[in-house]
C-alpha positions as YAML, in Angstrom:
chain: A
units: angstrom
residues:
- id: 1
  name: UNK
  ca: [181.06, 100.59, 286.86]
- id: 2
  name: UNK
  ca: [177.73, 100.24, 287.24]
- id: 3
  name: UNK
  ca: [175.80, 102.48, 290.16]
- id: 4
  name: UNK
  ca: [172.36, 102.56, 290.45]
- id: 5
  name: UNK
  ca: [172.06, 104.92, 294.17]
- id: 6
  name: UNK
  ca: [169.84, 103.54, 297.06]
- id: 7
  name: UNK
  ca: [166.42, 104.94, 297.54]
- id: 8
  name: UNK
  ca: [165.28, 106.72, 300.83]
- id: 9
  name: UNK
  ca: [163.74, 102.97, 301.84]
- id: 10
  name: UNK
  ca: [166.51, 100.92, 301.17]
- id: 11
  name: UNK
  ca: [168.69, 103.69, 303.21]
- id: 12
  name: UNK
  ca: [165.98, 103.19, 306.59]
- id: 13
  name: UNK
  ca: [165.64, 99.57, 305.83]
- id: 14
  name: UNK
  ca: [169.82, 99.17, 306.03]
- id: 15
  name: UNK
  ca: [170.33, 101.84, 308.84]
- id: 16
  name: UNK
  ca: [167.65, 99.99, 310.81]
- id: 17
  name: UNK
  ca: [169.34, 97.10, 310.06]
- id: 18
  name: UNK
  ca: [172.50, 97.67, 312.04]
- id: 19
  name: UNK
  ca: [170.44, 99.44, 314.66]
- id: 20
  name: UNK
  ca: [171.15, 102.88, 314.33]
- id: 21
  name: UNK
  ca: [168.84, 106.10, 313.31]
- id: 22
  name: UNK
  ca: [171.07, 108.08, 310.78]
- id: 23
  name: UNK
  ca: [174.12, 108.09, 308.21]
- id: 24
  name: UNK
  ca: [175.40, 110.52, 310.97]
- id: 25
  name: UNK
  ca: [176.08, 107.62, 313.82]
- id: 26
  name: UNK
  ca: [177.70, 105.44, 311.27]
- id: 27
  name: UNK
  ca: [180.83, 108.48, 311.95]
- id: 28
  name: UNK
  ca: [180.45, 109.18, 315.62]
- id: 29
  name: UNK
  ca: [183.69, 107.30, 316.05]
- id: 30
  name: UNK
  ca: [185.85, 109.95, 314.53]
- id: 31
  name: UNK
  ca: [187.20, 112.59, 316.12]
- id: 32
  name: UNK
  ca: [184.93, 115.87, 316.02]
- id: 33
  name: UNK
  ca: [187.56, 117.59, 314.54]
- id: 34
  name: UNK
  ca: [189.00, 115.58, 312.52]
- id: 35
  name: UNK
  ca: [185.04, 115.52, 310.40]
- id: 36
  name: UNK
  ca: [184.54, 118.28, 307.70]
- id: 37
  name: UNK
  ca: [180.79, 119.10, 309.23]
- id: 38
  name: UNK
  ca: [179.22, 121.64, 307.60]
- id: 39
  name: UNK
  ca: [181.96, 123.13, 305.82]
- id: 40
  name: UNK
  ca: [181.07, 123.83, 302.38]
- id: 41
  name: UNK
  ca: [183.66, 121.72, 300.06]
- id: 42
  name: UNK
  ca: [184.73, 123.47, 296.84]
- id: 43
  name: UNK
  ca: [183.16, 120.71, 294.77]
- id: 44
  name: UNK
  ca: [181.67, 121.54, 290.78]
- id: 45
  name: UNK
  ca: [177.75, 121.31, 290.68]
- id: 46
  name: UNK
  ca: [176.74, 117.72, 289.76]
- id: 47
  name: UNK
  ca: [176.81, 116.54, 285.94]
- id: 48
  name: UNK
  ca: [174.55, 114.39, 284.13]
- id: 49
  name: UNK
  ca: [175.69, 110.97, 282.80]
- id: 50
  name: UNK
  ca: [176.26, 112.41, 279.46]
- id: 51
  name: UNK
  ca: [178.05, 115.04, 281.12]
- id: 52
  name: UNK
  ca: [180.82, 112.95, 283.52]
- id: 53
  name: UNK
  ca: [181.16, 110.08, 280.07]
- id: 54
  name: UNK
  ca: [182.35, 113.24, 277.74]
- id: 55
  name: UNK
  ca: [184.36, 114.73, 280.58]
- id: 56
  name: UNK
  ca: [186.02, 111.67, 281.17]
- id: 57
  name: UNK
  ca: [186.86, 110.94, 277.49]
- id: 58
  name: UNK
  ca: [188.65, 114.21, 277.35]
- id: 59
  name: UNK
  ca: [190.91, 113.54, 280.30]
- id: 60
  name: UNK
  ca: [191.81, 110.00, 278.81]
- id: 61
  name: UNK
  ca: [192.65, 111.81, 275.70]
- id: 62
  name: UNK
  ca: [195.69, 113.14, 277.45]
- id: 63
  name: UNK
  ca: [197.07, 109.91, 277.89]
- id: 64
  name: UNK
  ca: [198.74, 107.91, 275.02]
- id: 65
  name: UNK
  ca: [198.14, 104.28, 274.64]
- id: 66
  name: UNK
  ca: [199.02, 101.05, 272.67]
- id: 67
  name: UNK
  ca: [197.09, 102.26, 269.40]
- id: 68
  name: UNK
  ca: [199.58, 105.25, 269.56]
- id: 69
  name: UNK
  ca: [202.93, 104.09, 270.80]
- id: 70
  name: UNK
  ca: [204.32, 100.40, 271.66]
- id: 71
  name: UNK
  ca: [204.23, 98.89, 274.74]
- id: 72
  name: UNK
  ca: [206.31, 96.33, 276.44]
- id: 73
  name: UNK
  ca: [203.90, 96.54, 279.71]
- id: 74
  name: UNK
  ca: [202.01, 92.78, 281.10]
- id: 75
  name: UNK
  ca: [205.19, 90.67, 279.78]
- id: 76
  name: UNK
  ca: [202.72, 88.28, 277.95]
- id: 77
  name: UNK
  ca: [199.42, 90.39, 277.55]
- id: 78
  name: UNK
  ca: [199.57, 90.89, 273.93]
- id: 79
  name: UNK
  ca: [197.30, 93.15, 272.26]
- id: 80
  name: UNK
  ca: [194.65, 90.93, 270.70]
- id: 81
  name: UNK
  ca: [190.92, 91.36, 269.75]
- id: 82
  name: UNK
  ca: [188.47, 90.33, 272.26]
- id: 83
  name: UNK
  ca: [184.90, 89.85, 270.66]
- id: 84
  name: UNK
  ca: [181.97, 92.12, 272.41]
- id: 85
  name: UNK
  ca: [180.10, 89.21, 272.91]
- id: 86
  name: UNK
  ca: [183.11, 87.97, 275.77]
- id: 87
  name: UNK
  ca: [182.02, 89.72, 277.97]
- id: 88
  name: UNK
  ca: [178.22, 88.40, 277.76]
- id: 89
  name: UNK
  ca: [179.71, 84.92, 278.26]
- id: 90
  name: UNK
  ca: [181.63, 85.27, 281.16]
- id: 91
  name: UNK
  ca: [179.13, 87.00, 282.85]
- id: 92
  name: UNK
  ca: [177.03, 84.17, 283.21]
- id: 93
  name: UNK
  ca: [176.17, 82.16, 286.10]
- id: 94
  name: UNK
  ca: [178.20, 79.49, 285.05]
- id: 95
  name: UNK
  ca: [181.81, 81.13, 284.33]
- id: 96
  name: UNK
  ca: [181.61, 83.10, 287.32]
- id: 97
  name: UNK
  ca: [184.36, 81.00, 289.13]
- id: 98
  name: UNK
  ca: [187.58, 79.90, 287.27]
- id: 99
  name: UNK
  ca: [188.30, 77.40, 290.23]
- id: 100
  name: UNK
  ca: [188.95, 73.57, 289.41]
- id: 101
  name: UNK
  ca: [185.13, 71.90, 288.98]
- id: 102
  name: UNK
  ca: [185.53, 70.01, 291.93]
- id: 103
  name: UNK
  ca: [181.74, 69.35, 291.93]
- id: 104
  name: UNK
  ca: [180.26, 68.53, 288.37]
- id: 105
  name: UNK
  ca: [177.06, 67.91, 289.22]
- id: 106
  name: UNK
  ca: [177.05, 72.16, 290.24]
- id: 107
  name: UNK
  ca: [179.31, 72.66, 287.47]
- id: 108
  name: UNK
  ca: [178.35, 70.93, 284.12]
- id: 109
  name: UNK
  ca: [178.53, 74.90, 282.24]
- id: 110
  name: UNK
  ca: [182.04, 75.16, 283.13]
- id: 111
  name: UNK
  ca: [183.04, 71.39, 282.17]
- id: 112
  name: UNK
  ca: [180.75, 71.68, 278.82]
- id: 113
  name: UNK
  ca: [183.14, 74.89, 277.86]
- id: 114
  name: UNK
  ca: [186.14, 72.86, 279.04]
- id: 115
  name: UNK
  ca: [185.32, 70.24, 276.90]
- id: 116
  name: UNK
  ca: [184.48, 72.48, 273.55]
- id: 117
  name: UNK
  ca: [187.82, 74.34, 273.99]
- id: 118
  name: UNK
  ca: [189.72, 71.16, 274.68]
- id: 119
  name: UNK
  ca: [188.33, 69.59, 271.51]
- id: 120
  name: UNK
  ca: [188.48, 72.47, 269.22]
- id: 121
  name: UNK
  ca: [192.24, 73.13, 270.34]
- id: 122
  name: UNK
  ca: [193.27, 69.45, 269.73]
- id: 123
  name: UNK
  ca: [191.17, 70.14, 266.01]
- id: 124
  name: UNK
  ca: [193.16, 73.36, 265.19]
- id: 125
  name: UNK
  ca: [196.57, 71.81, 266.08]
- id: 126
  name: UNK
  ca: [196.24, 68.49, 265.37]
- id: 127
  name: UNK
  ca: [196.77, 67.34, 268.57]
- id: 128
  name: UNK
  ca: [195.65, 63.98, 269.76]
- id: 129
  name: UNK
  ca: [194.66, 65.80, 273.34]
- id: 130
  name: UNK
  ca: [194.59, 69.06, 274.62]
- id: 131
  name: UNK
  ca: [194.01, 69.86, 278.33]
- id: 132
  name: UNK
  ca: [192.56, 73.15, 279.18]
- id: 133
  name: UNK
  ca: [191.58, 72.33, 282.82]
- id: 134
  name: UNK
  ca: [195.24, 74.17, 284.13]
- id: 135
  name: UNK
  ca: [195.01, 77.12, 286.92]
- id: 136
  name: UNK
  ca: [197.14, 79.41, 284.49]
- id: 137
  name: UNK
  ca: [199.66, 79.96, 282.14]
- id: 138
  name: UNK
  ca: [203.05, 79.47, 283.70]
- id: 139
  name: UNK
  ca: [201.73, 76.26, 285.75]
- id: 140
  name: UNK
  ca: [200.62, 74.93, 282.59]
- id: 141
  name: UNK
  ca: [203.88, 75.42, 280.83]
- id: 142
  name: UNK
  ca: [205.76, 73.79, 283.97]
- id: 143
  name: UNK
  ca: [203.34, 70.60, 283.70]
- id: 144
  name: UNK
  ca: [203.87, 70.34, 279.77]
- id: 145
  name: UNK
  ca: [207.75, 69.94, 280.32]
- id: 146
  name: UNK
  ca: [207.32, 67.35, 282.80]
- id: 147
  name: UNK
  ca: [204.70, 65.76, 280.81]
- id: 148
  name: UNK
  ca: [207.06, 65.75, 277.66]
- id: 149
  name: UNK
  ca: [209.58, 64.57, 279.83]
- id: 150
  name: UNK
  ca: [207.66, 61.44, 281.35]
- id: 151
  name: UNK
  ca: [206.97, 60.52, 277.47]
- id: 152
  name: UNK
  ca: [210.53, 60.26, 276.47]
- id: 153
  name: UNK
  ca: [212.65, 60.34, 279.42]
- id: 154
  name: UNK
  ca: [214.93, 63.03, 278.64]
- id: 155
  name: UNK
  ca: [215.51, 66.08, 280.46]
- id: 156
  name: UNK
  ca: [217.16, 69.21, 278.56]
- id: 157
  name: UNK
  ca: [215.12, 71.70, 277.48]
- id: 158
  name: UNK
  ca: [215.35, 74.21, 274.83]
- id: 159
  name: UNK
  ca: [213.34, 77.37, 276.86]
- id: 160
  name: UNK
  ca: [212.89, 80.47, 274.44]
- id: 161
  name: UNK
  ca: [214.08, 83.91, 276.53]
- id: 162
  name: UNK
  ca: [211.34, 85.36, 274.62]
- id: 163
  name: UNK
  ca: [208.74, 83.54, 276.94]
- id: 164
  name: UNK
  ca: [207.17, 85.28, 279.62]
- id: 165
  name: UNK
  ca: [209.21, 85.48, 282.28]
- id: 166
  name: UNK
  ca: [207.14, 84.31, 285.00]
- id: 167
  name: UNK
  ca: [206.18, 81.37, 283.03]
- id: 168
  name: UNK
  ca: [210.19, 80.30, 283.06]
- id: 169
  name: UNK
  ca: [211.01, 81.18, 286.45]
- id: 170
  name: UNK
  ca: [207.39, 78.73, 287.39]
- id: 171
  name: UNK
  ca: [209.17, 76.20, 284.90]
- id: 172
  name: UNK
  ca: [212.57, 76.59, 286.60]
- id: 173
  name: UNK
  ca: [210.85, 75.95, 290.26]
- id: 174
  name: UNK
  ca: [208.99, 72.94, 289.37]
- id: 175
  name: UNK
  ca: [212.19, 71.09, 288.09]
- id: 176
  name: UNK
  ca: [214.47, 72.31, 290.89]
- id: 177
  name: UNK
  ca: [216.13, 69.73, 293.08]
- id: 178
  name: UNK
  ca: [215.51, 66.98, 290.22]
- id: 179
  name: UNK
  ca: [218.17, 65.70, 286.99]
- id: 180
  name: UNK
  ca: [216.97, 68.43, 284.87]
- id: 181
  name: UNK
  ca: [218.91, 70.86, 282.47]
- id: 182
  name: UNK
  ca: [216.86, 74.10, 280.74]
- id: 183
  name: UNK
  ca: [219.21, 75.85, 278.10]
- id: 184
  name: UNK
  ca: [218.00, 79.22, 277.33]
- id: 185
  name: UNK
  ca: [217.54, 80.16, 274.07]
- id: 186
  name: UNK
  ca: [218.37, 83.79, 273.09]
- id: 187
  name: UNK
  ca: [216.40, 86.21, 271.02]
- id: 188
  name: UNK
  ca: [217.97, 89.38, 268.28]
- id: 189
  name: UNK
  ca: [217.13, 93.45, 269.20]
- id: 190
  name: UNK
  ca: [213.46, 92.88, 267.09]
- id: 191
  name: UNK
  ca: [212.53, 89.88, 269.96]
- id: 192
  name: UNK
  ca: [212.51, 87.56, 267.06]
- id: 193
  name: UNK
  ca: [214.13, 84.21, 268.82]
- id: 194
  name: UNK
  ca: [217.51, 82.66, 267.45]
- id: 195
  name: UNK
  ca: [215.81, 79.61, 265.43]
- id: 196
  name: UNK
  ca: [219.33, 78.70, 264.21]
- id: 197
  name: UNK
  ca: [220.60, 78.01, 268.22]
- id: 198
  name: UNK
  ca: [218.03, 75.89, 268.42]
- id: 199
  name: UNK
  ca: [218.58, 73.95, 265.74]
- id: 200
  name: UNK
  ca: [222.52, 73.93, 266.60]
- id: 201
  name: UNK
  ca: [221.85, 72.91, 270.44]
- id: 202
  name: UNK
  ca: [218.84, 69.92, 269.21]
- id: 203
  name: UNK
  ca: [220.34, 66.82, 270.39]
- id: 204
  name: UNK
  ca: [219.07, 63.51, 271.75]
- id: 205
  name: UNK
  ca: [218.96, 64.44, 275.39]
- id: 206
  name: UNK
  ca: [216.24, 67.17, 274.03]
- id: 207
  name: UNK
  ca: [213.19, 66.69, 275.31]
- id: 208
  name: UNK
  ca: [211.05, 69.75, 274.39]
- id: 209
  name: UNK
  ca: [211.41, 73.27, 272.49]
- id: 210
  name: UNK
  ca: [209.34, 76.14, 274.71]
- id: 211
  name: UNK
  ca: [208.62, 79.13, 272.36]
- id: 212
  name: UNK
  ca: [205.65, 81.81, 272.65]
...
Protein backbone atom coordinates (compact mmCIF):
# COMPACT_ATOMS: atom_id res chain seq x y z
CA UNK A 1 0.00 0.00 0.00
CA UNK A 2 0.85 3.20 -0.61
CA UNK A 3 0.95 5.89 2.55
CA UNK A 4 2.17 9.10 2.20
CA UNK A 5 1.15 10.64 6.22
CA UNK A 6 -0.79 14.00 6.47
CA UNK A 7 1.08 17.13 7.28
CA UNK A 8 0.34 19.31 10.44
CA UNK A 9 -2.01 21.56 7.82
CA UNK A 10 -3.89 19.03 6.27
CA UNK A 11 -4.49 17.58 10.03
CA UNK A 12 -6.04 21.49 11.17
CA UNK A 13 -7.57 21.91 7.81
CA UNK A 14 -9.62 18.28 8.33
CA UNK A 15 -10.15 18.66 12.18
CA UNK A 16 -11.55 22.12 11.44
CA UNK A 17 -13.46 20.63 9.01
CA UNK A 18 -15.74 18.54 11.16
CA UNK A 19 -15.66 21.28 13.76
CA UNK A 20 -13.63 20.09 16.39
CA UNK A 21 -10.07 21.37 17.94
CA UNK A 22 -8.01 18.06 18.38
CA UNK A 23 -7.44 14.25 17.38
CA UNK A 24 -8.40 13.95 21.14
CA UNK A 25 -12.38 14.87 20.66
CA UNK A 26 -12.59 12.60 17.70
CA UNK A 27 -12.46 9.71 21.03
CA UNK A 28 -14.43 11.49 23.70
CA UNK A 29 -17.15 8.98 23.02
CA UNK A 30 -15.36 6.09 24.57
CA UNK A 31 -15.40 5.21 27.81
CA UNK A 32 -12.45 6.82 29.96
CA UNK A 33 -11.43 3.63 30.88
CA UNK A 34 -11.83 1.73 28.35
CA UNK A 35 -8.82 4.42 26.38
CA UNK A 36 -5.09 3.42 26.87
CA UNK A 37 -4.16 7.34 27.79
CA UNK A 38 -0.88 7.79 28.56
CA UNK A 39 0.16 4.39 29.14
CA UNK A 40 3.31 3.69 27.50
CA UNK A 41 2.61 0.63 24.91
CA UNK A 42 5.46 -1.88 24.56
CA UNK A 43 5.85 -1.00 20.90
CA UNK A 44 9.70 -1.42 18.93
CA UNK A 45 11.20 2.11 18.03
CA UNK A 46 10.06 3.06 14.49
CA UNK A 47 11.96 1.55 11.32
CA UNK A 48 12.80 3.09 8.16
CA UNK A 49 11.21 1.92 4.87
CA UNK A 50 14.16 -0.16 4.13
CA UNK A 51 13.89 -1.40 7.48
CA UNK A 52 9.87 -2.64 7.73
CA UNK A 53 10.38 -4.04 3.48
CA UNK A 54 13.42 -6.47 4.80
CA UNK A 55 11.56 -7.27 7.99
CA UNK A 56 8.64 -8.16 6.20
CA UNK A 57 10.41 -10.36 3.60
CA UNK A 58 11.77 -12.42 6.39
CA UNK A 59 8.42 -13.15 8.00
CA UNK A 60 6.95 -14.16 4.47
CA UNK A 61 9.86 -16.43 4.20
CA UNK A 62 8.25 -18.60 6.80
CA UNK A 63 5.44 -19.27 4.75
CA UNK A 64 5.54 -21.74 1.75
CA UNK A 65 3.86 -20.92 -1.43
CA UNK A 66 2.92 -22.15 -4.99
CA UNK A 67 6.68 -21.92 -6.30
CA UNK A 68 7.38 -24.45 -3.44
CA UNK A 69 4.49 -26.82 -3.04
CA UNK A 70 1.11 -27.27 -5.21
CA UNK A 71 -1.89 -25.73 -4.59
CA UNK A 72 -5.45 -26.59 -5.25
CA UNK A 73 -6.61 -23.08 -3.56
CA UNK A 74 -9.09 -20.35 -6.02
CA UNK A 75 -10.72 -23.52 -7.92
CA UNK A 76 -9.91 -21.78 -11.31
CA UNK A 77 -7.05 -19.21 -10.43
CA UNK A 78 -4.31 -20.92 -12.16
CA UNK A 79 -0.89 -19.83 -11.75
CA UNK A 80 -0.10 -17.83 -14.87
CA UNK A 81 2.31 -14.91 -15.73
CA UNK A 82 0.93 -11.54 -15.47
CA UNK A 83 3.16 -8.92 -17.40
CA UNK A 84 4.49 -5.83 -15.07
CA UNK A 85 3.14 -3.59 -17.38
CA UNK A 86 -0.79 -4.97 -16.16
CA UNK A 87 -0.81 -3.27 -13.66
CA UNK A 88 0.05 0.23 -15.47
CA UNK A 89 -3.00 -0.49 -17.67
CA UNK A 90 -5.55 -1.07 -15.34
CA UNK A 91 -4.68 1.68 -13.41
CA UNK A 92 -5.79 4.07 -15.78
CA UNK A 93 -8.66 6.29 -15.80
CA UNK A 94 -10.36 4.34 -18.18
CA UNK A 95 -10.31 0.58 -16.70
CA UNK A 96 -11.11 1.78 -13.41
CA UNK A 97 -14.72 0.30 -13.53
CA UNK A 98 -15.38 -3.24 -14.96
CA UNK A 99 -19.22 -2.37 -15.05
CA UNK A 100 -21.23 -2.84 -18.44
CA UNK A 101 -20.41 0.62 -20.67
CA UNK A 102 -23.75 1.71 -20.34
CA UNK A 103 -22.64 5.21 -21.50
CA UNK A 104 -20.09 5.16 -24.50
CA UNK A 105 -19.78 8.47 -25.03
CA UNK A 106 -17.91 8.40 -21.08
CA UNK A 107 -16.60 5.15 -21.94
CA UNK A 108 -14.95 4.83 -25.45
CA UNK A 109 -11.33 3.41 -23.41
CA UNK A 110 -13.18 0.58 -22.08
CA UNK A 111 -15.19 -0.26 -25.45
CA UNK A 112 -11.79 0.37 -27.59
CA UNK A 113 -10.15 -2.56 -25.23
CA UNK A 114 -13.38 -4.54 -25.61
CA UNK A 115 -13.16 -4.38 -29.09
CA UNK A 116 -9.15 -5.27 -29.45
CA UNK A 117 -9.67 -8.33 -27.16
CA UNK A 118 -12.82 -9.37 -28.94
CA UNK A 119 -11.03 -9.25 -32.28
CA UNK A 120 -7.76 -10.68 -31.34
CA UNK A 121 -9.64 -13.69 -29.52
CA UNK A 122 -11.85 -14.43 -32.61
CA UNK A 123 -8.03 -14.17 -34.62
CA UNK A 124 -6.31 -16.69 -32.24
CA UNK A 125 -9.22 -19.21 -32.35
CA UNK A 126 -10.61 -18.81 -35.44
CA UNK A 127 -13.72 -17.82 -34.37
CA UNK A 128 -16.12 -15.91 -36.50
CA UNK A 129 -17.10 -13.74 -33.11
CA UNK A 130 -15.99 -13.54 -29.80
CA UNK A 131 -17.83 -11.57 -27.07
CA UNK A 132 -15.85 -10.30 -24.23
CA UNK A 133 -18.47 -7.80 -22.88
CA UNK A 134 -19.73 -10.77 -20.03
CA UNK A 135 -19.77 -9.76 -16.10
CA UNK A 136 -17.57 -12.97 -15.37
CA UNK A 137 -16.62 -16.28 -15.90
CA UNK A 138 -19.34 -18.63 -14.79
CA UNK A 139 -22.16 -16.20 -16.33
CA UNK A 140 -20.34 -16.36 -19.44
CA UNK A 141 -20.13 -20.09 -19.54
CA UNK A 142 -24.04 -20.28 -18.65
CA UNK A 143 -24.81 -17.84 -21.74
CA UNK A 144 -22.47 -19.91 -24.17
CA UNK A 145 -24.63 -23.14 -23.50
CA UNK A 146 -27.74 -21.41 -24.15
CA UNK A 147 -26.28 -19.69 -27.03
CA UNK A 148 -25.05 -23.12 -28.50
CA UNK A 149 -28.26 -24.35 -27.72
CA UNK A 150 -30.44 -21.62 -29.61
CA UNK A 151 -28.04 -22.50 -32.75
CA UNK A 152 -28.93 -26.09 -32.94
CA UNK A 153 -31.76 -26.79 -30.77
CA UNK A 154 -30.50 -29.49 -28.73
CA UNK A 155 -30.15 -29.61 -25.15
CA UNK A 156 -27.61 -32.26 -23.53
CA UNK A 157 -24.54 -31.17 -22.56
CA UNK A 158 -21.29 -32.78 -22.10
CA UNK A 159 -19.98 -30.50 -18.76
CA UNK A 160 -16.26 -31.47 -17.82
CA UNK A 161 -16.10 -32.08 -13.67
CA UNK A 162 -12.82 -30.58 -14.12
CA UNK A 163 -14.48 -27.05 -14.62
CA UNK A 164 -14.65 -24.73 -11.93
CA UNK A 165 -17.18 -25.49 -9.85
CA UNK A 166 -18.94 -22.35 -9.52
CA UNK A 167 -18.97 -21.95 -13.16
CA UNK A 168 -21.24 -25.42 -13.31
CA UNK A 169 -23.37 -24.86 -10.47
CA UNK A 170 -24.06 -20.92 -12.45
CA UNK A 171 -24.58 -23.26 -15.62
CA UNK A 172 -26.87 -25.66 -13.73
CA UNK A 173 -29.10 -22.52 -12.37
CA UNK A 174 -29.56 -20.85 -15.57
CA UNK A 175 -31.07 -24.04 -17.25
CA UNK A 176 -33.17 -25.08 -14.24
CA UNK A 177 -36.90 -25.35 -14.70
CA UNK A 178 -36.35 -25.66 -18.66
CA UNK A 179 -35.95 -29.25 -21.14
CA UNK A 180 -32.35 -29.37 -20.44
CA UNK A 181 -30.00 -32.42 -19.62
CA UNK A 182 -26.03 -31.67 -18.44
CA UNK A 183 -24.09 -35.09 -18.22
CA UNK A 184 -21.05 -34.73 -16.23
CA UNK A 185 -18.04 -35.78 -17.49
CA UNK A 186 -15.51 -37.37 -15.07
CA UNK A 187 -11.82 -36.74 -14.73
CA UNK A 188 -8.65 -39.67 -13.58
CA UNK A 189 -6.49 -39.02 -9.97
CA UNK A 190 -3.91 -36.52 -12.29
CA UNK A 191 -7.34 -34.13 -13.12
CA UNK A 192 -6.74 -35.04 -16.66
CA UNK A 193 -10.61 -35.37 -17.99
CA UNK A 194 -11.95 -38.81 -19.45
CA UNK A 195 -11.72 -37.75 -23.33
CA UNK A 196 -12.84 -41.33 -24.18
CA UNK A 197 -16.52 -40.71 -22.13
CA UNK A 198 -16.92 -38.06 -24.12
CA UNK A 199 -16.46 -39.45 -27.14
CA UNK A 200 -18.64 -42.63 -25.99
CA UNK A 201 -21.63 -40.31 -24.63
CA UNK A 202 -21.39 -37.75 -28.22
CA UNK A 203 -24.68 -38.25 -29.71
CA UNK A 204 -27.11 -36.14 -31.73
CA UNK A 205 -29.02 -34.64 -28.86
CA UNK A 206 -25.35 -33.08 -27.98
CA UNK A 207 -25.30 -29.74 -28.11
CA UNK A 208 -21.96 -28.56 -26.61
CA UNK A 209 -18.68 -30.09 -24.90
CA UNK A 210 -17.65 -27.64 -21.67
CA UNK A 211 -13.93 -28.33 -20.83
CA UNK A 212 -11.33 -25.85 -19.05
Amino acid sequence: MRFIPHTEQDIREMLATIGIRNVDELFAGIPADLRLGNKALKLPSALSESEIVTALRQIQKRNPDSEEISTFLGAGAYRHYSPVLIESLVQRGEFSTSYTPYQPEVSQGTLQAIFEFQTMIAMLTGMDLANASMYDGASALAEAVLMAHRINKKNEYLVARAVHPEYRQTTKTYLRGADHRLIDVPYDLSGKTDFEFIRANLSDKTSAVVLQ
